[in-house]
PLY file of the C-alpha trace (Angstrom):
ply
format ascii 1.0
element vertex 117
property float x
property float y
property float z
element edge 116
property int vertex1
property int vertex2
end_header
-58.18 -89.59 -262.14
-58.90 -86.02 -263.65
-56.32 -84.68 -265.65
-57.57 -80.82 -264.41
-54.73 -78.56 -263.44
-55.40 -77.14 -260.03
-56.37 -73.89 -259.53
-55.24 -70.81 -258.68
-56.94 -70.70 -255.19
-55.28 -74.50 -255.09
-52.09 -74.09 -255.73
-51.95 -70.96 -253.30
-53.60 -73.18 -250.26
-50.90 -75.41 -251.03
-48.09 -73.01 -250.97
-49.79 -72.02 -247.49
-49.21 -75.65 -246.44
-45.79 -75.75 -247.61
-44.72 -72.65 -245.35
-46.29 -74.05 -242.52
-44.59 -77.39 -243.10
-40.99 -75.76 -243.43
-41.64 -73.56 -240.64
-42.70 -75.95 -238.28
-40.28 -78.74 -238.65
-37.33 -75.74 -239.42
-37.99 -74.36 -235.55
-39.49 -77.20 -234.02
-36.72 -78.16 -230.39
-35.05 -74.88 -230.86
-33.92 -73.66 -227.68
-36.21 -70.81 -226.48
-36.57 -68.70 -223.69
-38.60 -65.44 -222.90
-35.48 -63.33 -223.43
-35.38 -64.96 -226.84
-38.73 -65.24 -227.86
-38.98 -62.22 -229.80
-35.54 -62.74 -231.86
-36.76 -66.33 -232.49
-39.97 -64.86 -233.54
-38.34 -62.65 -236.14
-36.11 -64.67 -237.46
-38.72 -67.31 -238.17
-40.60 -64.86 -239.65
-38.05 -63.65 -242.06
-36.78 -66.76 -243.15
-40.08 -67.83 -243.90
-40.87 -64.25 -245.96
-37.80 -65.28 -248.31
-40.23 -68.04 -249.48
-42.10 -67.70 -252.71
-45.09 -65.81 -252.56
-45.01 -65.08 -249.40
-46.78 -61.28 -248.37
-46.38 -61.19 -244.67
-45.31 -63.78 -242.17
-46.73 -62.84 -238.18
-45.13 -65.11 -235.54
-46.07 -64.77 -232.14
-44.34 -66.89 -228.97
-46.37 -66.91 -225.99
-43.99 -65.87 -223.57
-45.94 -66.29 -220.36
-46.81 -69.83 -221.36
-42.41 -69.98 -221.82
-42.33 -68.35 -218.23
-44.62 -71.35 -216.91
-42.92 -73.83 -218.64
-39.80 -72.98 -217.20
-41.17 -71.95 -213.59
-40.46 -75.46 -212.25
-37.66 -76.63 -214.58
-33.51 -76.87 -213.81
-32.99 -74.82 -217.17
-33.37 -71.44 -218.33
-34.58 -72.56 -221.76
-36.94 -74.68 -223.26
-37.47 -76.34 -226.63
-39.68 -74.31 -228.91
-43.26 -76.77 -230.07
-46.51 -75.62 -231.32
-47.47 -74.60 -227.88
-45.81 -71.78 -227.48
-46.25 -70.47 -230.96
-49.13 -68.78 -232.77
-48.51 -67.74 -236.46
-50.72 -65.51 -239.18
-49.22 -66.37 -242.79
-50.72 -64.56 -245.68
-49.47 -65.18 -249.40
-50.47 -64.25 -253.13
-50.26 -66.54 -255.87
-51.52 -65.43 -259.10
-54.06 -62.94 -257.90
-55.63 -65.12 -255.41
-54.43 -64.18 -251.77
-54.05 -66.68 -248.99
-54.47 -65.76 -244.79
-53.52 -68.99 -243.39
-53.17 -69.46 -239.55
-51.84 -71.88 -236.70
-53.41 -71.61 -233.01
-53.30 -74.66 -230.45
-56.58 -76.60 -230.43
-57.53 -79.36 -227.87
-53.61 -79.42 -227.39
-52.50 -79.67 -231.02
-51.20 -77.09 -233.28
-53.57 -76.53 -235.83
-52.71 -75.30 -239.39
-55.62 -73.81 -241.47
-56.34 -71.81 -243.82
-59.01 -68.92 -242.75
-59.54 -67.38 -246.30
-58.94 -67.43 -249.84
-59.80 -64.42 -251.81
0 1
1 2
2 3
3 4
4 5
5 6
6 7
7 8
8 9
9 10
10 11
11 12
12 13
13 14
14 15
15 16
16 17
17 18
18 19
19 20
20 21
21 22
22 23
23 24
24 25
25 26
26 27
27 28
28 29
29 30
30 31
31 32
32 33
33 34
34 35
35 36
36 37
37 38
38 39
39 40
40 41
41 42
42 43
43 44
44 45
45 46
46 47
47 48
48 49
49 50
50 51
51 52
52 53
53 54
54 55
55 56
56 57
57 58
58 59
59 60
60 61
61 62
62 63
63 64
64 65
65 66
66 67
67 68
68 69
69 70
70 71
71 72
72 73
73 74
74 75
75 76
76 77
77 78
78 79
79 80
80 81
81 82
82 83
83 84
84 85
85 86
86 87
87 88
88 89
89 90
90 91
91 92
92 93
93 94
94 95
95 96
96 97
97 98
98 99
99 100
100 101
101 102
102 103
103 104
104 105
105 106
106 107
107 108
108 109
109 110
110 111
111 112
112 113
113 114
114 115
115 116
């Protein structure tokens, strides 16, 4: 075991996990529908944003995919999951700047970080 502080670029990749983990399991079954999507949207965005470090939080909820979800279903809602939701995070620690992403891949939604500069 190395006792080598992490990095700059580390730390901020981890600070990019951390939002993803708080905004994830924060909004994760909340009740959603497409006449909510776009309040749900913002206020995930903006809690998130009150986060350290934090530049610019983008959330976007698939609303058509909400529509088909809902097309066949008794309720006018659904719960809110990583299916529905694509979100652009992009954070500065220290200099080094952070655009972090989650997108649905093979039916899981991936969190990654696209570039540290």
């Amino acid at each position: 075991m190395s006792d080598t502080a992490p990095t700059d670029s580390e730390v901020a990749c981890f600070e990019a996990g951390i939002k993803f983990g708080s905004l994830y399991h924060q909004f994760a079954g909340t009740p959603v529908s497409p006449d909510s999507a776009a309040s749900l949207a913002t206020a995930m965005e903006e809690a998130i944003e009150n986060q350290p470090h934090c530049e610019e939080v983008v959330v976007d909820v698939d609303e058509d995919a909400l529509r088909a979800e809902l097309a066949d279903g008794p309720a006018d809602y659904t719960e809110l999951t990583g299916r529905f939701v694509d979100v652009d995070i992009h954070l500065a620690y220290e200099g080094t700047r952070v655009h972090a992403q989650m997108r649905m891949e093979d039916g899981y939604p991936l969190m990654e970080v696209v570039s540290v500069e």
